[in-house]
C-alpha positions in Angstrom: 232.9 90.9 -134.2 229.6 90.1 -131.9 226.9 91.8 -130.0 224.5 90.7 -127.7 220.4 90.1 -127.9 218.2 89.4 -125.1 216.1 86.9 -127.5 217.3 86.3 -131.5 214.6 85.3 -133.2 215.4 83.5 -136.6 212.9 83.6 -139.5 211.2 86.7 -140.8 207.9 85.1 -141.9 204.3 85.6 -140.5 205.0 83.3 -136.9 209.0 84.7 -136.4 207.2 88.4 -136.8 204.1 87.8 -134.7 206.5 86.4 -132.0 208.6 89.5 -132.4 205.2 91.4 -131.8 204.2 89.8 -128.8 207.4 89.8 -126.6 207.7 93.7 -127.3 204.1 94.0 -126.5 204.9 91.9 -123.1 208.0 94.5 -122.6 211.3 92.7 -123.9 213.6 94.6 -125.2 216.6 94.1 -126.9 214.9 91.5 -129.5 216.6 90.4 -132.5 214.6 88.9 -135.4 217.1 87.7 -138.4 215.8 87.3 -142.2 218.3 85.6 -144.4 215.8 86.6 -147.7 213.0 89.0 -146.9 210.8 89.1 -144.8 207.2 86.9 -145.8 209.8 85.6 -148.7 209.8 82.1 -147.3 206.2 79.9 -146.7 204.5 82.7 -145.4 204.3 84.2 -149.3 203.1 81.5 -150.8 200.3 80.8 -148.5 196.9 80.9 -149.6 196.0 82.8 -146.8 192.7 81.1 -145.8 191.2 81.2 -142.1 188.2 78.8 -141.1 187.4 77.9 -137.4 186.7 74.3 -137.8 189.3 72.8 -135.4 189.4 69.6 -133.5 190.7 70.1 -130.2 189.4 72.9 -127.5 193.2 74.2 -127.7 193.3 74.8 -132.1 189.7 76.1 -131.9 190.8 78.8 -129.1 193.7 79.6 -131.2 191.8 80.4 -134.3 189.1 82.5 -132.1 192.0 85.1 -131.0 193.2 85.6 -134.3 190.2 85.8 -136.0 189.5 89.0 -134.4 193.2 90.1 -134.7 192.7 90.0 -138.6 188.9 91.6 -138.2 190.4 94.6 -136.1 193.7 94.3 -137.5 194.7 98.1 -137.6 193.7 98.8 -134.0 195.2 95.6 -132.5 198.2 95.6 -134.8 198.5 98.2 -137.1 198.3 98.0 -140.8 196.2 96.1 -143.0 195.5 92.4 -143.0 193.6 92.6 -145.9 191.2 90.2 -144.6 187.9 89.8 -146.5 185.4 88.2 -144.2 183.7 86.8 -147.7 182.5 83.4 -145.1 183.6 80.1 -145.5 182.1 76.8 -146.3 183.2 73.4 -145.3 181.8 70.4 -147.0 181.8 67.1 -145.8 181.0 63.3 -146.8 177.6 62.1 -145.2 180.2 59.5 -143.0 181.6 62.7 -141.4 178.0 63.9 -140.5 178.0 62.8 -137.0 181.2 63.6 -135.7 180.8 67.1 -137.3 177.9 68.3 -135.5 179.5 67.0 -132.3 183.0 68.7 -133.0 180.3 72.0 -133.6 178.5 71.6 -130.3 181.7 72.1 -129.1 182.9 75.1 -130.8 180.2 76.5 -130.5 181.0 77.0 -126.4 184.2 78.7 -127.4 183.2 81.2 -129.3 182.8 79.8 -132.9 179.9 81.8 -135.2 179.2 78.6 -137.2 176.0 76.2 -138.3 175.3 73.2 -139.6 173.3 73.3 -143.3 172.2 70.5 -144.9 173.3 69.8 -148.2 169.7 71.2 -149.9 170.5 74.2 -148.2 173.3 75.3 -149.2 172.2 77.4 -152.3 170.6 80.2 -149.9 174.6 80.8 -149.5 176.4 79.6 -152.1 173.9 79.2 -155.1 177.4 78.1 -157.3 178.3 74.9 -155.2 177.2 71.5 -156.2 176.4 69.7 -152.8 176.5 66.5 -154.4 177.7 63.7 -152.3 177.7 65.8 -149.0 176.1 64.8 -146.2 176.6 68.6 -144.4 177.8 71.7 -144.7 179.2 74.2 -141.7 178.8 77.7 -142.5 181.1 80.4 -140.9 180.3 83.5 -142.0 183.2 85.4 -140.3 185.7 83.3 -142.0 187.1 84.1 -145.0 191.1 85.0 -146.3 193.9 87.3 -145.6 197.0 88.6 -147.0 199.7 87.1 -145.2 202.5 88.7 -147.0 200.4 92.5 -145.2 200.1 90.6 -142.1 204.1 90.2 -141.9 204.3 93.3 -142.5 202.3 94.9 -140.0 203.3 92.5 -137.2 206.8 93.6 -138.0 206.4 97.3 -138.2 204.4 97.3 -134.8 207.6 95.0 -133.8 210.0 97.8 -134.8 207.6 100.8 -133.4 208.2 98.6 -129.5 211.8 98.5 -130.3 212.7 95.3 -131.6 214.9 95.3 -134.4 214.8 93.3 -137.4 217.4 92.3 -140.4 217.0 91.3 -143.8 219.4 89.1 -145.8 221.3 87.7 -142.7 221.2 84.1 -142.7 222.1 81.7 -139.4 225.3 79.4 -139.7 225.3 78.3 -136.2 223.8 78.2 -133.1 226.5 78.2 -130.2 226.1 76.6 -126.8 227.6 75.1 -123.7 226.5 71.6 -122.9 222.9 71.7 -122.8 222.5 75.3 -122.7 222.3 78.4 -125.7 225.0 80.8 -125.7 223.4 82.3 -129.0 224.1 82.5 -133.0 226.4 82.9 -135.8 225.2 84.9 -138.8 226.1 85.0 -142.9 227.6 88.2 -142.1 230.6 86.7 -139.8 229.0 87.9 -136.6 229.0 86.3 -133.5 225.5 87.7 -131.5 225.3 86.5 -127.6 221.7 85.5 -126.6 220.4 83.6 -123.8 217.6 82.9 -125.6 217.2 81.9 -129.4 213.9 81.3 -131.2 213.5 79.0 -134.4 210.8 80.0 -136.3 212.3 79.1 -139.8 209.0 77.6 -141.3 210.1 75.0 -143.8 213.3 75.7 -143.0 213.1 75.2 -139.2 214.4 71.3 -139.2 217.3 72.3 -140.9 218.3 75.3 -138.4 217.9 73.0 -135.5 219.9 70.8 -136.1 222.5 73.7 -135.2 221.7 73.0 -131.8 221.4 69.8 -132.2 217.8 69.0 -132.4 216.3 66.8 -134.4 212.5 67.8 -135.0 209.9 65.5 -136.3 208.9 67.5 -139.1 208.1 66.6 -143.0 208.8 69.4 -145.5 205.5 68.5 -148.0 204.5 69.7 -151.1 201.3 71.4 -151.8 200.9 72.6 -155.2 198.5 75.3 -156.0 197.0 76.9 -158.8 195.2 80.3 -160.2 192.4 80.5 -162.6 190.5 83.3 -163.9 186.9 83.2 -163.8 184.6 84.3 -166.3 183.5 88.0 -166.7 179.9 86.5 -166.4 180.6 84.8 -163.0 179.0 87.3 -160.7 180.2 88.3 -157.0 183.3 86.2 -156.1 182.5 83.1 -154.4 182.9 82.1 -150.8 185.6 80.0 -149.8 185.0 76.5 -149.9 186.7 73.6 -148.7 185.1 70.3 -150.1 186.4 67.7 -147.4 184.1 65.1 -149.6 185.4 65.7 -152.9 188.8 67.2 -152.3 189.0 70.7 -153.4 189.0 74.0 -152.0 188.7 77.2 -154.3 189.7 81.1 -152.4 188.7 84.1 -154.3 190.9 86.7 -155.5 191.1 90.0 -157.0 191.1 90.4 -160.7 188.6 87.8 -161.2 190.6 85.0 -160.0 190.5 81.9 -157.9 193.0 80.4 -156.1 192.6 76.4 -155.5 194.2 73.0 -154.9 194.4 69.6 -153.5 192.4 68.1 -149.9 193.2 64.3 -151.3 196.9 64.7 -151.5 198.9 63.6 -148.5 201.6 66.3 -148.6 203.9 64.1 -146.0 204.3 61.8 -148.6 205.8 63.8 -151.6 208.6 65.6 -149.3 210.0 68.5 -151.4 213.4 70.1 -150.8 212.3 74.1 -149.0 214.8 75.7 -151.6 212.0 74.7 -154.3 209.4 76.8 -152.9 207.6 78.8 -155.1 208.5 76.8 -158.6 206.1 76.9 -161.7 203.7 73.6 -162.1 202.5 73.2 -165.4 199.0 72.7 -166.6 199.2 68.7 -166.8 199.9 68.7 -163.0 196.9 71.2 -162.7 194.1 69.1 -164.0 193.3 66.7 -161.6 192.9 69.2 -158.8 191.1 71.5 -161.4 188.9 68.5 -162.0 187.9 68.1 -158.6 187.5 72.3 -158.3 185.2 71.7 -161.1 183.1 69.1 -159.3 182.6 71.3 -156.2 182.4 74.6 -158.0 181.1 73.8 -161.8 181.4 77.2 -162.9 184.6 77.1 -162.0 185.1 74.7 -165.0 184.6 77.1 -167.4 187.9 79.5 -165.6 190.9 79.7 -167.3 194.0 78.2 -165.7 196.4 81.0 -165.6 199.7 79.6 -163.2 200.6 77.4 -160.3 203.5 77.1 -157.9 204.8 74.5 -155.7 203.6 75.8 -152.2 204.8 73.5 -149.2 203.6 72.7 -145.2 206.0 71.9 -142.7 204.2 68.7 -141.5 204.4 67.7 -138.2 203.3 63.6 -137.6 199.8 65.0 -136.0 199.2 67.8 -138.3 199.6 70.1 -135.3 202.6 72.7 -134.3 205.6 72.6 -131.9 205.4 75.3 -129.7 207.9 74.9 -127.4 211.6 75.1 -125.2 214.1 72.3 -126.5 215.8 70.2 -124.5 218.8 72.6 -125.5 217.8 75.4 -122.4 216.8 79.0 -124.5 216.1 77.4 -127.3 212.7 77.2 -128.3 210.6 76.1 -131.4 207.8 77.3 -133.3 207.3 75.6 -136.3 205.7 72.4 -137.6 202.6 74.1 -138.6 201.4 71.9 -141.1 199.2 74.6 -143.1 197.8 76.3 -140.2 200.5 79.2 -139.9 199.1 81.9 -141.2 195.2 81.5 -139.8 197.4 80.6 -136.1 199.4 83.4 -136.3 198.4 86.0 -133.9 197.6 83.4 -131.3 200.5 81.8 -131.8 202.9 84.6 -131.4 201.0 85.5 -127.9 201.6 81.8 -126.7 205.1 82.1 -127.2 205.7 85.2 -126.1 203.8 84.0 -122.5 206.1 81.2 -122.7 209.2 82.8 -123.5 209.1 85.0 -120.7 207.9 82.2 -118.3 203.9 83.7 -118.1 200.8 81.4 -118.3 199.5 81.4 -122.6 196.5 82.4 -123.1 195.7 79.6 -124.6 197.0 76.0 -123.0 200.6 75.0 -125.0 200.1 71.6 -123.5 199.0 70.4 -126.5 201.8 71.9 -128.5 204.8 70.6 -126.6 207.6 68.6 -128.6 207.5 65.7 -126.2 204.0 64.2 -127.1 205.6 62.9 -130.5 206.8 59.8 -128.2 203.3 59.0 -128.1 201.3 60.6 -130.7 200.2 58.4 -133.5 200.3 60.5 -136.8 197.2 61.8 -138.8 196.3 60.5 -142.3 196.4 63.7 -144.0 195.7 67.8 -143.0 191.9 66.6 -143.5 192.1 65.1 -139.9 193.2 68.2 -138.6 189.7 69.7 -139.4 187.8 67.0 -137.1 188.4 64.4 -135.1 
């Protein structure tokens, strides 16, 4: 049995349905995104769903810009609800980081970042709950804040399926046929053979495994990155903002019913690979109270929350902390994975850049940055902490 797509996209998470989006929005039709689970059941449901706009490169910070006012305007541009909370966002850093902060800012600041630099002492006018202990600044976004990405799926892939596109749940890919260095198209869970000149690999942690089907190798890391709930007292007051303590390692989201979401900065996820198929396992509290230690440091209310769960969340690292967006050296078959935690906050920028790609128009932001060739070059990051400056 087979059929025939004009592109198959494979992987129903936040990127595979923005992509879908964005090349019906451009006018393809006859697109084909394939699910083998659910859709946002992969990466995309565990994510903690936070977007800040400190970026280090022109390129990432451009990125974020676009889909920052995606999520604001979310049911116009889109349709749905992101159920973004622009509650701001704080970014701590060590007093060494000072420097290179405010000129990474001066920067931003040209492309359209709403941001300043506080100084420690100042802090409290924002945050009064944060101790700014051992910082030596502070940027302050107040437009920034968290999502739901599971929502944002959702509405990229119902706008998807109001332009045409048509999408399928619980139809895994077993192969991806070609002829010499060129895609013919896939072979599903299901038996069928579908013919597509074009096939897109957007299978988040996944992804290294599905191409290797065409038979490309991808430099990509599967990591693990635990993270944890806790439930705040009734006394706490408003919800906090979200912080990301660069100096002390922490970061703490809010979240309905009085909890917090929050995990490790100091691990290097690249070094504790995880097998995908473990996504979403329970962590107990032993694991927990490191991290929870250093939430308690940035946050010290926060040490009086309750630790309610945890689950093994996971990146798929790339060796510069940055994504592959990008045509294989397999002809049709392009890649856009690698995101190495920046997914979800990318993910309306990044479905635009493929989509110009795909169909051979200029992004709208520059891919050059993105392209799978530059890891013959690239020295790798220390950790995803050097993805926020340089």
């Amino acid at each position: 049995m087979s059929r025939t797509a004009a592109v198959v996209i494979i992987g129903g998470g936040v990127t595979g349905a923005s992509i879908a989006f964005h090349l019906a929005a451009r006018g393809v039709r006859d697109v084909l995104l394939l699910e083998r689970h659910a859709l946002a059941s992969g990466g995309t449901g565990r994510s903690v769903g936070i977007v800040r706009q400190l970026y280090p490169t022109p390129e990432t910070t451009q990125m974020v810009v676009r889909s920052l006012r995606v999520f604001r305007d979310f049911g116009e541009a889109v349709g749905g609800d992101a159920g973004y909370v622009a509650c701001g966002c704080l970014i701590g850093v060590a007093p060494s980081m000072r420097a290179s902060l405010e000129a990474s800012m001066a920067r931003q600041k040209a492309l359209g970042v709403k941001a300043e630099v506080l100084a420690p002492a100042d802090v409290a006018r924002v945050e009064p709950r944060i101790d700014p202990t051992g910082l030596g600044a502070v940027v302050w976004e107040p437009d920034s804040g968290y999502g739901d990405p599971t929502s944002v799926t959702l509405g990229f892939a119902d706008g998807a399926r109001r332009r045409g596109v048509r999408i399928e749940q619980g139809v895994g890919v077993t192969a991806i046929r070609r002829a010499g260095e060129r895609v013919l198209g896939v072979e599903t869970t299901t038996g069928e053979r579908i013919d597509a000149p074009v096939v897109v690999d957007c299978a988040g942690l996944w992804s290294p495994a599905v191409a290797r089907l065409a038979g490309v190798e991808l430099p990509i890391v599967i990591g693990r990155h635990p993270v944890f709930v806790v439930e705040r007292d009734r006394d706490f007051g408003p919800p906090h903002r979200v912080y990301l303590d660069l100096a002390g390692g922490a970061y703490a989201r809010p979240e309905t019913g009085d909890l917090t979401l929050t995990g490790s900065l100091t691990d290097d996820e690249a070094r504790h690979p995880m097998d995908p198929e473990r996504l979403g396992a329970e962590v107990g509290h032993d694991e927990a109270g490191a991290a929870l230690e250093r939430t308690a440091r940035a946050i010290p209310r926060l040490g009086e929350a309750r630790y309610r769960r945890g689950w093994a969340g996971a990146f798929d690292i790339t060796p510069d902390w940055m994504p592959i967006l990008d045509e294989t050296s397999v002809e049709g078959f392009w890649v856009a994975a690698g995101m190495s935690g920046h997914g979800f906050k990318l993910s309306p920028a990044v479905g635009e850049t493929m989509a110009a790609l795909i169909t051979r128009a200029e992004p709208p932001v520059s891919a050059a940055p993105f392209r799978l060739g530059r890891f013959t070059t690239t020295a790798p990051a220390a950790t995803f902490v050097a993805s926020y400056l340089t």
